[in-house]
C-alpha positions in Angstrom: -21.5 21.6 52.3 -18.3 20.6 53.3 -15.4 20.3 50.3 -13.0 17.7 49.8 -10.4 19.3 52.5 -12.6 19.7 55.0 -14.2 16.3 55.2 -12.7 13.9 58.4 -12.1 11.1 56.0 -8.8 9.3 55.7 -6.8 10.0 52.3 -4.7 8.3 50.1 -3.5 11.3 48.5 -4.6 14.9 47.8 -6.4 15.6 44.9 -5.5 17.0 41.7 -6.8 20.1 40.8 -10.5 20.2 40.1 -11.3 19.1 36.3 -8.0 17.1 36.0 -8.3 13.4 36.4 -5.7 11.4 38.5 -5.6 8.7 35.4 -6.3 11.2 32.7 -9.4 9.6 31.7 -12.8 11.1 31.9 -14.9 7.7 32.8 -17.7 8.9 34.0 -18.6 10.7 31.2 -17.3 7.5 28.9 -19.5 5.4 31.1 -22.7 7.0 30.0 -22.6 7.6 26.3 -22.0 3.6 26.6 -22.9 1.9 29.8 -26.4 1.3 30.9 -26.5 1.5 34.8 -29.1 -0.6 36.2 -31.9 0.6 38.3 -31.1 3.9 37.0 -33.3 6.6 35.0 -30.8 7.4 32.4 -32.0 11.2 32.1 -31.2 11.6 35.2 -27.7 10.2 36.4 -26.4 13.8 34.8 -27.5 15.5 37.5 -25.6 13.1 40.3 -22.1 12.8 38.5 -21.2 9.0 38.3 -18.5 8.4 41.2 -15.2 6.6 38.7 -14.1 3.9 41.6 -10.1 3.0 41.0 -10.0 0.7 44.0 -11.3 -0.2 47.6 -9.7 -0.8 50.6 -11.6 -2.2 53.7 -15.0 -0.4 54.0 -13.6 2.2 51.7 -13.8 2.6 48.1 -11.6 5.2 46.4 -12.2 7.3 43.4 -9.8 7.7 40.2 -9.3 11.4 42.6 -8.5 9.8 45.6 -11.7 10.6 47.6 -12.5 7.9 49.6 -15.8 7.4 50.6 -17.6 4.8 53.3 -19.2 2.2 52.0 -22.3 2.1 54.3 -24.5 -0.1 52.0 -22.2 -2.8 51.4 -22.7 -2.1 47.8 -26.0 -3.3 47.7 -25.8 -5.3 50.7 -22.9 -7.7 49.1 -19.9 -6.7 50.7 -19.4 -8.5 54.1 -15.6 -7.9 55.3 -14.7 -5.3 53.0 -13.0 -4.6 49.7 -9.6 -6.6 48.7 -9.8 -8.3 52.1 -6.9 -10.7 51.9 -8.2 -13.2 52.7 -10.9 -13.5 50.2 -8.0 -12.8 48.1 -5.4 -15.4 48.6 -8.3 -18.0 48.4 -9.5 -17.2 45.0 -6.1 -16.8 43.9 -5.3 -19.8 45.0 -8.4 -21.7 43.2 -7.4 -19.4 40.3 -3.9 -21.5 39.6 -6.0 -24.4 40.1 -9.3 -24.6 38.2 -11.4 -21.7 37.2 -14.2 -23.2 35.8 -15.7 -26.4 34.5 -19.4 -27.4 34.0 -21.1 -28.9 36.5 -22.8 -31.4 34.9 -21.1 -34.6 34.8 -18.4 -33.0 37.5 -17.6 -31.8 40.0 -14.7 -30.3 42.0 -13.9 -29.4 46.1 -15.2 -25.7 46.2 -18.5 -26.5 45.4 -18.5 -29.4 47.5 -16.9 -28.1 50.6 -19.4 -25.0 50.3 -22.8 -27.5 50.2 -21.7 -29.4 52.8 -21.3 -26.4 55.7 -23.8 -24.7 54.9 -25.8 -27.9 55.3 -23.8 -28.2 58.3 -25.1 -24.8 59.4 -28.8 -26.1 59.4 -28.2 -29.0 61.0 -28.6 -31.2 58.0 -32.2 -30.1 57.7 -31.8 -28.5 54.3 -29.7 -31.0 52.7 -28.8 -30.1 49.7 -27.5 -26.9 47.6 -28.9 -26.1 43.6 -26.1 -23.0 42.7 -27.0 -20.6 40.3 -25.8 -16.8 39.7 -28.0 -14.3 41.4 -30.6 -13.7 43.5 -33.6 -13.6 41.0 -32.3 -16.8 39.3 -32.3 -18.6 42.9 -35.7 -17.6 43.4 -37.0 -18.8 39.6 -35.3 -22.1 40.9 -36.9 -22.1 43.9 -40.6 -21.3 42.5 -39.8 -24.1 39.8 -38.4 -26.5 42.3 -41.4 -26.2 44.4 -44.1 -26.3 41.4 -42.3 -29.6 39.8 -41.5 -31.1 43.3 -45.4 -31.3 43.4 -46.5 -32.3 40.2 -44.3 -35.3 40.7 -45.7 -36.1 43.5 -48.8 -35.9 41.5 -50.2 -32.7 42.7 -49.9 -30.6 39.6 -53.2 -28.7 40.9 -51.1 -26.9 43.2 -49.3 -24.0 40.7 -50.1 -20.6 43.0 -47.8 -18.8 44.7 -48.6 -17.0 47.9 -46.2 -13.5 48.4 -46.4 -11.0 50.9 -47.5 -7.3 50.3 -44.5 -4.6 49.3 -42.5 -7.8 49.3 -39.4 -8.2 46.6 -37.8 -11.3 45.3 -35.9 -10.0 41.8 -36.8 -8.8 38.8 -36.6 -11.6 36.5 -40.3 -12.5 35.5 -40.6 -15.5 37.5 -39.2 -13.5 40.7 -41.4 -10.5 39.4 -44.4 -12.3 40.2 -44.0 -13.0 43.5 -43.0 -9.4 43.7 -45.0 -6.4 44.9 -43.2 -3.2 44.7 -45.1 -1.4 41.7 -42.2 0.7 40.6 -40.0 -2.7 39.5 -43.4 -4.7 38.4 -45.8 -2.8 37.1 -44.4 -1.9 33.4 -44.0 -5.9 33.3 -47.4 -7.1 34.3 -49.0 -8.4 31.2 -46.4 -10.9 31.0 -46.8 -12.4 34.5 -48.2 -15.1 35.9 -49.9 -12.9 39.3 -49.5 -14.7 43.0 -51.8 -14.1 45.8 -50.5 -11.5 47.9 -50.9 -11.5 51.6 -51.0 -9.0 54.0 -47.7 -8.0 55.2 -46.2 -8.0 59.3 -44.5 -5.3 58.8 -44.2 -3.3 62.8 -45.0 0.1 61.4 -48.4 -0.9 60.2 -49.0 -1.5 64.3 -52.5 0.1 65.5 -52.7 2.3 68.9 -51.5 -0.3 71.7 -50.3 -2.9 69.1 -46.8 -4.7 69.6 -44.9 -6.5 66.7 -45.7 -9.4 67.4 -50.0 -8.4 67.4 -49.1 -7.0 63.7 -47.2 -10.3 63.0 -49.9 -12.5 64.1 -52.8 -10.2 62.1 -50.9 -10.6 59.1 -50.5 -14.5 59.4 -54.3 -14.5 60.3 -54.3 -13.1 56.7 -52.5 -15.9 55.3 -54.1 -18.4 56.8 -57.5 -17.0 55.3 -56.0 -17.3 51.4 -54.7 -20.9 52.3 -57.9 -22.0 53.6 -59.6 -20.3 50.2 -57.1 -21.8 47.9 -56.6 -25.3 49.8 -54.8 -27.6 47.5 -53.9 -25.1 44.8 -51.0 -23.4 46.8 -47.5 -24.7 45.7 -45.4 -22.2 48.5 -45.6 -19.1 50.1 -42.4 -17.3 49.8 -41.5 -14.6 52.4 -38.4 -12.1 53.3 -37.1 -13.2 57.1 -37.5 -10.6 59.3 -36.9 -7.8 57.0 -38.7 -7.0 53.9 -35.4 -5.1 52.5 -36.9 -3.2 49.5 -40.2 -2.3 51.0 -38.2 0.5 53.1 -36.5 -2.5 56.0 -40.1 -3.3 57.0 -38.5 -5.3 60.3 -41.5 -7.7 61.4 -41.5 -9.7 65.1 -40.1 -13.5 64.2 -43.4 -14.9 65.6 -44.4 -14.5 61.8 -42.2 -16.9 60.4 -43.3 -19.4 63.1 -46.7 -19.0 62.2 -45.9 -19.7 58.5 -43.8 -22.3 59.0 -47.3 -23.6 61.0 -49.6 -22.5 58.4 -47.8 -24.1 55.1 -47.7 -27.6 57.1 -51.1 -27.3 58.1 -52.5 -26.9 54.3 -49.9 -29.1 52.6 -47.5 -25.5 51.0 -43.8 -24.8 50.7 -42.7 -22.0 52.8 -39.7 -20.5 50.7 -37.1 -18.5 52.9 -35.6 -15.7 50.5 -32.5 -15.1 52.7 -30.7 -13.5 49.8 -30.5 -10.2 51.6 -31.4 -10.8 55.3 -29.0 -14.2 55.3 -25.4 -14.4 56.1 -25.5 -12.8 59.3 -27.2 -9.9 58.3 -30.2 -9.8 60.9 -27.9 -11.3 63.5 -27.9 -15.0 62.9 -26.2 -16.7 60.0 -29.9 -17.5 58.6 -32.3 -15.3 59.6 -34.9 -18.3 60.1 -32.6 -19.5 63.0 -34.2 -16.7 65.0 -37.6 -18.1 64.4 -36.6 -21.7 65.4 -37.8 -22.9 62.4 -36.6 -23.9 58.9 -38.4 -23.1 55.3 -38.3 -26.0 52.5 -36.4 -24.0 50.3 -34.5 -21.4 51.3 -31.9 -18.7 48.7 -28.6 -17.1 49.2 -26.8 -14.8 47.2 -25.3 -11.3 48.1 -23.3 -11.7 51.0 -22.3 -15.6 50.6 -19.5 -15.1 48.2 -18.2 -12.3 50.5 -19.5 -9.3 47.9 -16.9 -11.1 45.5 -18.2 -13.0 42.5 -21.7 -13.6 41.2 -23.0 -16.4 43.1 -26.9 -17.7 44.8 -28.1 -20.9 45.8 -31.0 -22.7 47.0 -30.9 -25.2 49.8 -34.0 -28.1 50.2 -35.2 -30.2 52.5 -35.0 -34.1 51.4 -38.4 -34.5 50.4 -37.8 -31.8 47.9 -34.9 -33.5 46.5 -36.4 -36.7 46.3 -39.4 -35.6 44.8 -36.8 -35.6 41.4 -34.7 -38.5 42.3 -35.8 -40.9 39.5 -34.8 -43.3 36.7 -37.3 -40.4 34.4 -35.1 -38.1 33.0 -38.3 -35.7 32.6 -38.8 -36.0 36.7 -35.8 -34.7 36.9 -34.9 -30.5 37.6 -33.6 -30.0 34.2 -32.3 -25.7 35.2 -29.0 -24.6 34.2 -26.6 -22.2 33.5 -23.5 -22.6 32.0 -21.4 -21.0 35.4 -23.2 -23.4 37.7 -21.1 -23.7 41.0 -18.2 -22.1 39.6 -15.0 -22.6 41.4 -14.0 -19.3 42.1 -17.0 -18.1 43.1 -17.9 -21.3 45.4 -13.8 -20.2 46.7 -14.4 -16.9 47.5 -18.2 -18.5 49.2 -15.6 -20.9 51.3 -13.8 -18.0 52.3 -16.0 -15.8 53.5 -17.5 -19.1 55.8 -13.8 -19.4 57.3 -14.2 -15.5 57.9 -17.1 -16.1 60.3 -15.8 -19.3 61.7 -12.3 -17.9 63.1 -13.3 -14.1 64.1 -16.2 -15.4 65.2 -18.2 -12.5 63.5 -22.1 -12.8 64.7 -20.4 -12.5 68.8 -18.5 -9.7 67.5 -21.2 -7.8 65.6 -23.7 -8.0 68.5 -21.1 -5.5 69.5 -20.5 -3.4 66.8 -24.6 -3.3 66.5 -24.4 -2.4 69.9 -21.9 1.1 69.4 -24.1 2.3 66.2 -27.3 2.1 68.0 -26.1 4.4 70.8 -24.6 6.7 68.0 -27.3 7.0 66.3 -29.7 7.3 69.1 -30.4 11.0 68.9 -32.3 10.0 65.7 -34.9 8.0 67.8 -36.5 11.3 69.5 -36.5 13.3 66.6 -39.5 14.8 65.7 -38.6 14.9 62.3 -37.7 10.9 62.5 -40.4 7.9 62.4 -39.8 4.5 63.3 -36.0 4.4 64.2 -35.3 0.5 64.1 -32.5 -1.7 64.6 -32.1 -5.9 63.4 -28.3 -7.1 63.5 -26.7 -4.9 61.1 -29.3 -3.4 59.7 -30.7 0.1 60.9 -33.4 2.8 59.3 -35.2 5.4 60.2 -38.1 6.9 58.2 -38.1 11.3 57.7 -41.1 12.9 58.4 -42.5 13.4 55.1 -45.4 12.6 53.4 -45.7 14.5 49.9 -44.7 12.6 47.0 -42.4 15.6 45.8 -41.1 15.9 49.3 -39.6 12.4 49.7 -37.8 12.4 46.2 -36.0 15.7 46.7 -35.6 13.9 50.2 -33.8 10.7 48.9 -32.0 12.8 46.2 -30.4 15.4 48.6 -29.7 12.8 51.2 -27.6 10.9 48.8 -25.3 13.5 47.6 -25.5 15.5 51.1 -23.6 12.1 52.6 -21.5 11.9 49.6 -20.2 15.1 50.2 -19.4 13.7 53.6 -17.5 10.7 51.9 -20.5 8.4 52.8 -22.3 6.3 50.2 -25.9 5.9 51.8 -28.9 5.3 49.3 -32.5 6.1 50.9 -35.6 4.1 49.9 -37.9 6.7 49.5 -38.4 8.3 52.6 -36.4 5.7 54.5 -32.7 6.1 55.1 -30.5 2.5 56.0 -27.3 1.9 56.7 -26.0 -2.3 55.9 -22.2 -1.4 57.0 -19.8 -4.6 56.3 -19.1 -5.9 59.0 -15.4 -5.0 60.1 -16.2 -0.9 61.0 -13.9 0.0 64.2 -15.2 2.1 67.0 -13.5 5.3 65.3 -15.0 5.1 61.9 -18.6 3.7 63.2 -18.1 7.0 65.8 -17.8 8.6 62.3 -19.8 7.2 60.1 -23.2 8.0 62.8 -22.0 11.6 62.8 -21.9 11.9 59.6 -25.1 10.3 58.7 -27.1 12.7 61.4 -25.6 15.8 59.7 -26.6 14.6 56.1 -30.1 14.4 57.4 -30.1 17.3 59.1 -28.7 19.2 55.5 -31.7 16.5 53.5 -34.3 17.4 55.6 -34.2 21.2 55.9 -33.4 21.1 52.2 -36.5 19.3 51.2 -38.6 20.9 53.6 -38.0 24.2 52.2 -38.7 22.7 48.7 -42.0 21.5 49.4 -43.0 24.7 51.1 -42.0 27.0 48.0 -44.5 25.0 46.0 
């Protein structure tokens, strides 16, 4: 393994000696006798040490040490054009001197406004309005809720099932839970949920011996159309992840799918619900990943990216019908959700921001090019042996390792982690499958650097868990 003075990463200072902390505080260690880390198994964080962050700068972040590691995830997929960008900065200093929060019931202010209206803008006007909330599990109980009530005042309160697809994730809220079927987040939870039908998934690894994408895409909306036709006039929506079912290991699927949704919920009277909270914001190339498709869902949610990987922030955008399915002089026919941050200012400031970002550097041109230089990087991954399914969608790339045993793939995903954090890259596999979701302002030097490095950590993962599975 390579030690802090041997890495090829940029410094902003040397390090103290080894057990003295640059701030004089231990807060790793303070972190876990008080601090409980989400998606984390407590028992075991011991054995990764938690990395003390004291600041970021671009794609970096740096530790209270001065090791700077690459942020190659965008810390969970949030972080767009990097950390303390300046721009993001001024603005929500800026809205800071000016209004930092009011309710938004019964007001309203220019961030929130100015936000709705482009990203309306950006759909053409088709999805019309903008419901905010905080996060991406709240955005998709609003959209489930928006969907069931939209129908029941339209007098079809028979249709209260939801349609999901299979190893697809929406949040781990219960509502979201529901529709979600990755047994690791749902399982412990399942008496308390209210279960969806779940359809086969398109995912293009599930492809049979002469099979394209787009074959497995149509099976799977074959499938669908089945459970519609079973269930006619019970479904309320069928919610689906855009091209790339994220948690279920970046299971990429050929957009012909969404197409045939979009076809099959109009056919048998059912919302189709976009969740673009992780595939949206120019994540799978286009600003919405349904663009790609040439259609648009009824509902469609955004978090993550939109406020730039700044403040806590999701919405859901509707078509009219939707919205006028509560516009009445019944205060009970109206969507009575809430939260007491709804549309805050900073956060819709920061969301504003990061729009202007893509407007003037004209971003999704320019990634198509970045895309471009980590895909021939990386390319000596795609005839590995030891490699399955290298595959590419915007910014998003994975590859799955060559290993099957249950035992195998955790001592896999472990090692991987810490084998690219010793090479000052943050990279978290899902299972067996290893991503990268850079932001989106790597120059040709450090994306030169960041494929190198990410070969040699699988080289190190790979042995490593190879040899552990063969001494048992």
């Amino acid at each position: 393994m390579m030690d802090a003075h041997t890495r090829q990463i940029p410094r902003a200072a040397a390090p103290p000696p080894k057990g003295e902390r640059q701030d004089g505080q231990d807060w790793p260690a303070r972190s876990l006798r008080h601090v409980w880390h989400p998606c984390t198994q407590m028992k075991q964080q011991a054995q990764m040490p938690l990395i003390a962050l004291a600041s970021g700068e671009g794609p970096w972040l740096v530790d209270t040490d001065g090791h700077r590691y690459l942020d190659a995830i965008s810390s969970w997929w949030v972080n767009l054009f990097g950390h303390a960008n300046p721009r993001i900065n001024a603005a929500i200093v800026d809205q800071l001197g000016k209004l930092e929060h009011a309710m938004l019931a019964g007001f309203t202010h220019e961030p929130v406004v100015t936000l709705a209206e482009r990203l309306s803008a950006l759909t053409g006007g088709v999805l019309g309005h903008c419901f905010f909330a905080s996060d991406g599990a709240s955005a998709v109980e609003i959209a489930l809720k928006m969907s069931f009530h939209a129908w029941r005042n339209l007098g079809h309160a028979d249709k209260r099932e939801f349609v999901c697809v299979k190893n697809g994730y929406h949040g781990e809220t219960l509502g979201a839970l529901a529709v979600t079927d990755v047994a690791l987040f749902r399982d412990a939870y399942d008496p308390l949920l209210r279960h969806a039908h779940v359809a086969a998934s398109p995912d293009a690894r599930l492809a049979f011996a002469g099979e394209a994408a787009a074959d497995v895409a149509r099976r799977a909306a074959a499938d669908l159309g089945a459970l519609l036709e079973a269930r006619e006039g019970r479904i309320a929506a069928v919610i689906v992840e855009p091209l790339v079912q994220c948690a279920a290991g970046m299971a990429m699927h050929d957009p012909v799918y969404l197409r045939e949704v979009r076809a099959l919920c109009d056919r048998h009277g059912a919302h189709m619900i976009a969740d673009e909270i992780a595939v949206g914001c120019g994540r799978t190339g286009t600003f919405f990943a349904s663009e790609q498709a040439g259609i648009w869902p009824d509902l469609l949610t955004l978090s993550k990216g939109i406020s730039g990987g700044y403040l806590p922030l999701s919405l859901v955008m509707c078509r009219p019908a939707i919205y006028d399915a509560f516009y009445d002089d019944s205060t009970a026919r109206g969507f009575l959700h809430s939260h007491s941050y709804t549309g805050n200012p900073l956060a819709c400031r920061a969301a504003v921001a990061t729009l202007d970002i893509f407007a003037q550097d004209n971003v999704l041109a320019q990634n198509v090019t970045r895309a471009k230089r980590l895909t021939e990087r990386l390319a000596p991954l795609a005839g590995d042996p030891r490699v399955r399914h290298f595959r590419q969608r915007g910014m998003i790339w994975a590859f799955d390792a060559a290993i099957d045993a249950p035992q195998a793939v955790t001592t896999f995903a472990r090692r991987f982690h810490a084998e690219a954090r010793e090479r000052g890259v943050l990279l978290r596999p899902l299972g067996n499958t290893v991503y990268l979701m850079p932001p989106y302002i790597l120059d040709d030097a450090t994306t030169d650097w960041l494929a190198a490095q990410t070969l040699a950590a699988f080289d190190a993962a790979y042995d490593a868990a190879s040899a552990a599975n063969g001494a048992r």
